[in-house]
C-alpha positions in Angstrom: 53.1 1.8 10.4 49.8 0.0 8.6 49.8 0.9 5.0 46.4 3.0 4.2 43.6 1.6 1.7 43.8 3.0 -1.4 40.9 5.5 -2.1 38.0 4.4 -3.9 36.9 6.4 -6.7 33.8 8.3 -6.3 32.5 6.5 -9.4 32.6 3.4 -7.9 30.9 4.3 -4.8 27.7 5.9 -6.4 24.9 3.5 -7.7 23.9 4.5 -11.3 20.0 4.8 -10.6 17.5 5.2 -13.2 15.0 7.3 -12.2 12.4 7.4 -14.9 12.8 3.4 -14.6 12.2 4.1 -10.7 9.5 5.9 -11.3 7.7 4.0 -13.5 7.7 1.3 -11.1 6.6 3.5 -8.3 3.7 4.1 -11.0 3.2 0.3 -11.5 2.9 -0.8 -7.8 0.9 2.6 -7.1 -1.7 1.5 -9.7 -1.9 -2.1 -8.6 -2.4 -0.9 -5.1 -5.4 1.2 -5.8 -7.0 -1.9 -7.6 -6.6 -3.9 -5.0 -8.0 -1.5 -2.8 -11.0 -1.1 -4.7 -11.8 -4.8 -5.2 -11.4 -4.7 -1.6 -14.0 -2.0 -1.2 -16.2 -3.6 -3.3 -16.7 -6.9 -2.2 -17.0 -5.1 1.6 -19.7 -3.0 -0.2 -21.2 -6.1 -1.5 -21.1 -7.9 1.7 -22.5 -5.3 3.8 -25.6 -4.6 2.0 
């Protein structure tokens, strides 16, 4: 009979996420986004008229 894998401790399985760093760089890329979005905007604006 196979011999059965030790079991893994839950500790070991969960990734230690830090959310305020998470969200922070949610914030970050959010904020570039809209930037780049209005430049965008902008120069259409600027072209159209």
């Amino acid at each position: 009979m196979a011999e059965l894998p030790m079991p893994i401790e839950r500790q070991d399985t969960v990734a230690q996420i830090d959310f305020d760093d998470l969200h922070q760089q949610a914030n970050t890329a959010l904020e570039k986004l809209r930037q780049s979005h209005d430049r965008r905007m902008a120069s259409t604006s600027a072209a159209t008229f």
